[in-house]
N, C-alpha and C positions, 0 to 999 in steps of 0.2 A: 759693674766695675767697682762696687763696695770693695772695699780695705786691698785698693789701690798698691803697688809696694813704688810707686813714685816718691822722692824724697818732699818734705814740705813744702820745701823753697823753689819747686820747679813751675816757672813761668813763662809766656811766650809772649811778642812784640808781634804783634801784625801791623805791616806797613802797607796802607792802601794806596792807592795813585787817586787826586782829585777828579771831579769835574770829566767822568766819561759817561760814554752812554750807557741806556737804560741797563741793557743786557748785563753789563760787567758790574753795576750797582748792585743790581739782583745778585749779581754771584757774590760781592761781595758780601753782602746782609747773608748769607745763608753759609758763607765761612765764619762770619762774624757766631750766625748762632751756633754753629759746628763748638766753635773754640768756648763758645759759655756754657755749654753742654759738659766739655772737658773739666770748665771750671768747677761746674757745679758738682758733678760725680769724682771732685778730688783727682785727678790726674793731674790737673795743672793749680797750682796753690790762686794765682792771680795770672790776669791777662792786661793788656793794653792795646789801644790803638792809635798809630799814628797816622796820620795824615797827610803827605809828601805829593809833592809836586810833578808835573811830567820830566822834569829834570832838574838836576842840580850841579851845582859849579863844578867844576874837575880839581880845583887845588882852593888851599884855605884863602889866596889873596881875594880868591875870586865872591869867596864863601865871606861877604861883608854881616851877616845876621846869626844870630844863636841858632837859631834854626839851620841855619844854611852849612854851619861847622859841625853840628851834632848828627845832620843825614851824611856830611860828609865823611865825618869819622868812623862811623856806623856802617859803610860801606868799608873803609881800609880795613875794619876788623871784620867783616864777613869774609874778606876777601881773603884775610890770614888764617878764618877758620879755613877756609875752602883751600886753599892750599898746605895747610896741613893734616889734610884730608885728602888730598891728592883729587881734589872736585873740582870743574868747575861753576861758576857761577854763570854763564853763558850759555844762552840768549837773556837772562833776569838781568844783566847791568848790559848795557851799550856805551861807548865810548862816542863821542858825533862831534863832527866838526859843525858847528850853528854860523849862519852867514849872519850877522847885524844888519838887519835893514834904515841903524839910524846911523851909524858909523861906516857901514860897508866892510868891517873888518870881520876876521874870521875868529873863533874861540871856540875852544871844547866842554863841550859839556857833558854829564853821564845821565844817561837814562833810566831812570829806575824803572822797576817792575811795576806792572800791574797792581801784584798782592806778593807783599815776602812774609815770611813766617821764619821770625829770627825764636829759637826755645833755648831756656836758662836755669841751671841748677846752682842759685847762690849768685855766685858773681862769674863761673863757668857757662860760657854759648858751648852748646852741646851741639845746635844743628841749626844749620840755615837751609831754606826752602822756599823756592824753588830751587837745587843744583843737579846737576851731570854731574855721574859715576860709573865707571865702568861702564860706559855707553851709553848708560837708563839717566833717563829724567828723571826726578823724585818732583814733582809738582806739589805745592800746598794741597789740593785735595786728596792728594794718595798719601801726604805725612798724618792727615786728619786721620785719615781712615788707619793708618800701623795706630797712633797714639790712642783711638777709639778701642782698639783691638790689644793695646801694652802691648806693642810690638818696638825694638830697639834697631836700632841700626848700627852696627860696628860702625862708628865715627869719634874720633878723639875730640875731647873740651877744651876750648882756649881758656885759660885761666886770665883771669881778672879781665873780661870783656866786657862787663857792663857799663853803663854808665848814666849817669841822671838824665832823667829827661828833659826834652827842650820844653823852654817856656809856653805855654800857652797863647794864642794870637791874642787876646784878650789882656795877657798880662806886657805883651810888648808897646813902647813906647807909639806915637803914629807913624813915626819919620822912620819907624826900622821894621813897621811893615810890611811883607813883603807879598807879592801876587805871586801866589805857588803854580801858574801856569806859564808866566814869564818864562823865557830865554835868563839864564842866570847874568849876574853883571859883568860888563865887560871890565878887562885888569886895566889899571891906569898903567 
């Protein structure tokens, strides 16, 4: 894949889900190497990984932590790439009502994926993955395999979708710590 015709600044977010088992760890580490592979033979300029929770609040009141606003945000713009794409995002986000077993009250929360694989030329999302198209899956390991290949996909770039990254757990205060397996907080 020497002299690549990918532009410099093209990069990709992988978002993993914490704390499962063995199996999906494995696959993770081996997307993980997949995407440093890309890095390294220049298709992809830089990569990231995030590390997200089995769900996250459904609206910002719910979303009390930086963390908690920046996966939330992060999903309304995949969502607006995927529909201006005429994609959807589904089964990769779920919508769920969550029962509170301290309050008894009900709230929604979204589900994220497994593994997403958000790719970025500049400050342009070019493609979110996993989504549904014209019937077909596009799954993280089959995007590996087109980008392994410089293979493209007719999909339009939301323009100005990036956005900094959330703080590091290490760099958050104690009190705004948050257990990324937790039930999101309930709204006052």
């Amino acid at each position: 894949m020497q002299g690549s015709t990918q532009p410099d600044d093209t990069r990709a977010e992988l978002y993993v889900r914490s704390l499962l088992p063995d199996g999906h760890t494995q696959q993770q580490a081996a997307v993980i190497d997949r995407i440093k592979g890309l890095s390294d033979t220049d298709v992809l300029s830089d990569f990231s990984v995030q590390v997200i929770g089995r769900q996250i609040p459904s609206t910002p009141a719910e979303a009390r932590t930086e963390l908690g606003l920046f996966a939330l945000n992060r999903v309304s713009v995949f969502q607006e790439w995927a529909k201006r794409n005429k994609c959807s995002l589904e089964p990769a986000f779920q919508v769920r009502s969550v029962d509170s077993e301290m309050s008894g009250e009900q709230y929604r929360a979204i589900v994220f994926p497994v593994q997403l694989l958000a790719e970025y030329t500049g400050s342009e999302l070019r493609c979110v993955t996993p989504h549904t198209a014209d019937g077909e899956t596009v799954t993280v390991m089959d995007r590996l395999t087109m980008l392994e290949g410089e293979e493209e996909l007719a999909l339009s770039s939301l323009e100005r979708a990036s956005a900094a990254r959330p703080p590091a757990q290490s760099d958050l205060p104690a009190a705004d710590t948050v257990d990324e397996d937790s039930d999101p907080p309930l709204p006052e």
